[in-house]
N, C-alpha and C positions, 0 to 999 in steps of 0.2 A: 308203594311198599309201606313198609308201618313207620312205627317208630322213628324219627331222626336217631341218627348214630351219634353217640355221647361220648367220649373219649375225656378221661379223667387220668393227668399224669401225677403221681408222686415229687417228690425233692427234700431234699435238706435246707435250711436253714443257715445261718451263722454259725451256728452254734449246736447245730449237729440236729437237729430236731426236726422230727418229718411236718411235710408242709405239701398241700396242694399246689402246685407249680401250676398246672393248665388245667381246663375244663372247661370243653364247649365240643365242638364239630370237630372232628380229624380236618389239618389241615389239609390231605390232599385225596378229593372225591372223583371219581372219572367213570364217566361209560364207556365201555371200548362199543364198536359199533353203531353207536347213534342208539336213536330213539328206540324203542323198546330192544337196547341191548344188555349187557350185565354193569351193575353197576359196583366197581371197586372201590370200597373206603378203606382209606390205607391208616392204616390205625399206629403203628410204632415198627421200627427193624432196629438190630443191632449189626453191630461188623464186626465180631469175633465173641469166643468161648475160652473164658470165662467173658461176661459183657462188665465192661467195667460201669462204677457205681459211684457216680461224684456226686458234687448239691446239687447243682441245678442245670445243667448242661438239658439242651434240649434232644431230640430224634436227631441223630445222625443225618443230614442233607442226602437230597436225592435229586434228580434230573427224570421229568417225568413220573411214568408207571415201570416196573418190571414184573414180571411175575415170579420172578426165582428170590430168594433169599440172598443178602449178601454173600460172598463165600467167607464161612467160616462163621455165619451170623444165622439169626433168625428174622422171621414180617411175620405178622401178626396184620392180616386184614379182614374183613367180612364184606361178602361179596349177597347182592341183591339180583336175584335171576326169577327174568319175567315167563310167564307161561311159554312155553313152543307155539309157534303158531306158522309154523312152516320155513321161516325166512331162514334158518340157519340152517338147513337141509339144502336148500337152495343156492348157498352160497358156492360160485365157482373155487376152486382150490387156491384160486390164487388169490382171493380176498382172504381165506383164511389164513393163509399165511401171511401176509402183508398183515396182518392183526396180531398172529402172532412176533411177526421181525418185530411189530411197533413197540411189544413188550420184552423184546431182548431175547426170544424163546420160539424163535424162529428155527430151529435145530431138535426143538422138542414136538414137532409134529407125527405121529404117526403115519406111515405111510400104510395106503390102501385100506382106511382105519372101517370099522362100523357104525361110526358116528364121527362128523364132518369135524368135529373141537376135538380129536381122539388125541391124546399128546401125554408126554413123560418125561419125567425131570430126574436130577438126580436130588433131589429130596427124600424128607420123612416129612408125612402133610396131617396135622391132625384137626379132622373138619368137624364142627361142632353145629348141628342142623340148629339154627334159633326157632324158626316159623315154614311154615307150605312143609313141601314133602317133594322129594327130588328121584333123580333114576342115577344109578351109579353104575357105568357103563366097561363093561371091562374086554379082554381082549376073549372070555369064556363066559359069557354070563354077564346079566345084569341082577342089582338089589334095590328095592326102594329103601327108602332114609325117608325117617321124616321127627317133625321137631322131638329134643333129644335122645337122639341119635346121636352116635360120634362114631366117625372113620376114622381109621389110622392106615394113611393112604403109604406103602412102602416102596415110592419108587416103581410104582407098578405103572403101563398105559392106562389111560382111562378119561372120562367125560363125563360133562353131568347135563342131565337134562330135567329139564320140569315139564312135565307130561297133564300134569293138573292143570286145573284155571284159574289158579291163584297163585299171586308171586310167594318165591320160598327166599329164608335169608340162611345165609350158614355164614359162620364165623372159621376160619383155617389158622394155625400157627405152622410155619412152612419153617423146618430147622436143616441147613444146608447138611448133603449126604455123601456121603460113596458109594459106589455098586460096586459090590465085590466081583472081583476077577470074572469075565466069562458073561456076567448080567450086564453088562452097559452098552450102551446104544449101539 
């Protein structure tokens, strides 16, 4: 993939004055899958709206990866996804989901989907294409995306695949949602 992920966080001071607190690597990077799988850099979440705003407190602790947003909060990750090259077509259903339970998001799988990743959250997801160029898979249709592009994913089913030969990066801020009455799973 290209670029290392940079992660640069704000803070205050003593005395009230902003100040670089961190700046390096997200401290938590994961592939789910193995070797040529997607690679998640978890960049910041918060637990609740409004997010409260002190000196210097760090990212709210986490156990693991998940995929969903606090409730009541926002994540903020960018995700690294390598060419297709069949293997995720291949995957039995119950690898997929065992991928999904490991991100807590075992309940958001599509059933009978069109594409084997097909899955829905009760989010609002807004994916920001960095590099490559990706397929956005929906339950009527697909679109390609590619760098800047931005989705504003509503809670809808959907997948993403890179159909290209080159890996693609997209950055998402995932802001916890409601499905109104009659839409939810």
């Amino acid at each position: 993939m290209g670029a290392a992920v940079r992660r640069i966080v704000t803070g205050h001071d003593l005395e009230g004055r902003s100040i670089v607190q961190e700046d390096g690597a997200p401290a938590r990077v994961v592939t789910l899958g193995g070797d040529g799988g997607t690679t998640f850099h978890e960049i910041w979440n918060t637990r609740a709206t409004p997010a409260p705003i002190d000196r210097a407190s760090g990212e709210p602790p986490e156990p693991g990866l998940s995929l969903l947003p606090p409730a009541g909060g926002t994540r903020i990750r960018v995700l690294d996804i390598p060419p297709d090259d069949g293997r995720v077509a291949a995957l039995p259903r119950e690898t997929v989901r065992g991928l999904f339970e490991a991100i807590g998001a075992g309940h958001a799988l599509a059933e009978d989907p069109p594409h084997p990743l097909m899955h829905r959250t009760e989010t609002i997801d807004y994916g920001i294409v960095l590099e490559g160029e990706l397929v956005l898979i929906l339950d009527e249709g697909e679109t390609v995306v590619r760098a800047g592009d931005i989705i504003v994913q509503r809670g809808t089913s959907h997948a993403w695949a890179n159909r290209s030969d080159k890996d693609a990066r997209i950055a998402f801020v995932l802001i916890d949602g409601r499905f109104e009455e009659g839409l939810g799973n």
